[in-house]
C-alpha positions in Angstrom: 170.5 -71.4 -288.6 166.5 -70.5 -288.5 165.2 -68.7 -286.0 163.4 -70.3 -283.3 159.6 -70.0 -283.3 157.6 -69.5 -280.0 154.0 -69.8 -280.0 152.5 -68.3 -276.8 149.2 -69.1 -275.9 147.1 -67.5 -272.6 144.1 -68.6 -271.2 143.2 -64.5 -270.5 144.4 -63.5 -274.0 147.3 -62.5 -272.5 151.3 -63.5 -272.9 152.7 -59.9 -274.9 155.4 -60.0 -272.4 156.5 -63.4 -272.5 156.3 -62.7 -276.7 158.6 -59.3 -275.8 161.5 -61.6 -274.3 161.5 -64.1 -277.0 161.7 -61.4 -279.2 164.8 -59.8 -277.0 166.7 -63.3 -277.1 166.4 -63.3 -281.1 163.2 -65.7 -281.2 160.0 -65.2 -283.5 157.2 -65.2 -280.8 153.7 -66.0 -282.3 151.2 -65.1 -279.3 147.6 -66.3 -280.3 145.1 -63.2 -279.3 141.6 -64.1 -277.1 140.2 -65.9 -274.7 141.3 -70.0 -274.4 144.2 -69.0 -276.4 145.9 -71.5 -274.3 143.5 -74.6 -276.2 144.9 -74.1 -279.5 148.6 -73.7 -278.7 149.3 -77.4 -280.3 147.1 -76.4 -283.5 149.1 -73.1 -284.2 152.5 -74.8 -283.2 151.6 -77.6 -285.9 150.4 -74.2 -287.9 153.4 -72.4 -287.7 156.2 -75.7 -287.4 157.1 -74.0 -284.3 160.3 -74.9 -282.0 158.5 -74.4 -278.5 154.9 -73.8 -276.9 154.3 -72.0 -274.3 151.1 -72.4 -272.4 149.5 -70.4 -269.5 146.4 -70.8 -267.4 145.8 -71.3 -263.6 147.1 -74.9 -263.1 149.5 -74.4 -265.9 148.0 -77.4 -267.8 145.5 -77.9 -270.3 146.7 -76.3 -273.3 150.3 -78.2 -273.2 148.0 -81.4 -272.5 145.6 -80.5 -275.2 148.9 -79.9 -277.2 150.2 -83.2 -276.0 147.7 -85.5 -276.5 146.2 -83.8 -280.6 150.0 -83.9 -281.8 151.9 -85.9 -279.7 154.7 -83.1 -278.8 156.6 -83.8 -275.8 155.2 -81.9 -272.8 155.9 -80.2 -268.7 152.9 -78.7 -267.2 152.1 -77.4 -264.1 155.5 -75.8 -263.4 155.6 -72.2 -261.9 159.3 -71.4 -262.3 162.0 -70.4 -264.6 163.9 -72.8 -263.6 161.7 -76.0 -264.1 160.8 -74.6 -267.7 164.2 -74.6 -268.7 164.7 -78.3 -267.2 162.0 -79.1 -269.3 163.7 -78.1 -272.1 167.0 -79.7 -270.8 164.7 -83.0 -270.8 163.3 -82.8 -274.6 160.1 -80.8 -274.0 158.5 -78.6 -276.6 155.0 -77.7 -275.3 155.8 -76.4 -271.6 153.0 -75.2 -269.2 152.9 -73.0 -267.1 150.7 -70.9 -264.4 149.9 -67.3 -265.1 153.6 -65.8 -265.4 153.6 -63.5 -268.5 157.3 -61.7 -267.9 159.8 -61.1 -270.2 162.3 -62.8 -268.4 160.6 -66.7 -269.1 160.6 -65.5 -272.6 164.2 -64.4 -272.8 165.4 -67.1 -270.8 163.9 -70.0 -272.1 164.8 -69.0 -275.5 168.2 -68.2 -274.9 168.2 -72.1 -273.5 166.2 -73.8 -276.8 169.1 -72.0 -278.8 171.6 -72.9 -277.4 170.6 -76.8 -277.2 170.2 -76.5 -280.7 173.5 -75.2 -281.4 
């Protein structure tokens, strides 16, 4: 089986941290550097054929929206937990947004969950 791909993208240019716990759970993490990273999460997904977006910014929204509405992926936004990221993913999500949250944990844990819905 194929690794999963992550693409990370931050509003502050951030999201090394998430990228660091994808990378712990076995994931490739892509994180897109700069400002407004979080606006062209769905172009580097589609870029990349990545498994999962994650987007960041203060309401946790308009990148997975942007992502959403360009290509169509299946998107959560404005979560600010774990938890409801990895329901997300339960649900058939692949662009999930969140508020500023850049730990390894989400990374690890979310990709720990993507593997093992896809077996």
């Amino acid at each position: 089986m194929s690794k999963v791909i992550v693409v990370i993208g931050d509003r502050l240019g951030k999201g090394q941290n998430v990228g660091k716990g994808v990378e712990a759970a076995g994931g490739t993490a892509i994180v897109i550097s700069g400002m407004a990273a979080d606006m062209k999460l769905g172009d580097k997904m589609k870029e990349e054929n990545a498994d999962l977006g994650i987007s960041f910014c203060g309401s946790g929204g308009a990148g997975a929206i942007t992502a959403q509405s360009k290509y169509g992926y299946p998107a959560q936004y404005g979560m600010r937990s774990i938890e409801e990221g990895l329901t997300a993913l339960r649900e058939g999500k692949r662009v999930l947004g969140f508020g500023f949250n850049d730990s390894e944990e989400l990374g690890r844990r979310l990709t720990e969950e993507l593997v093992k819905i896809r077996g």
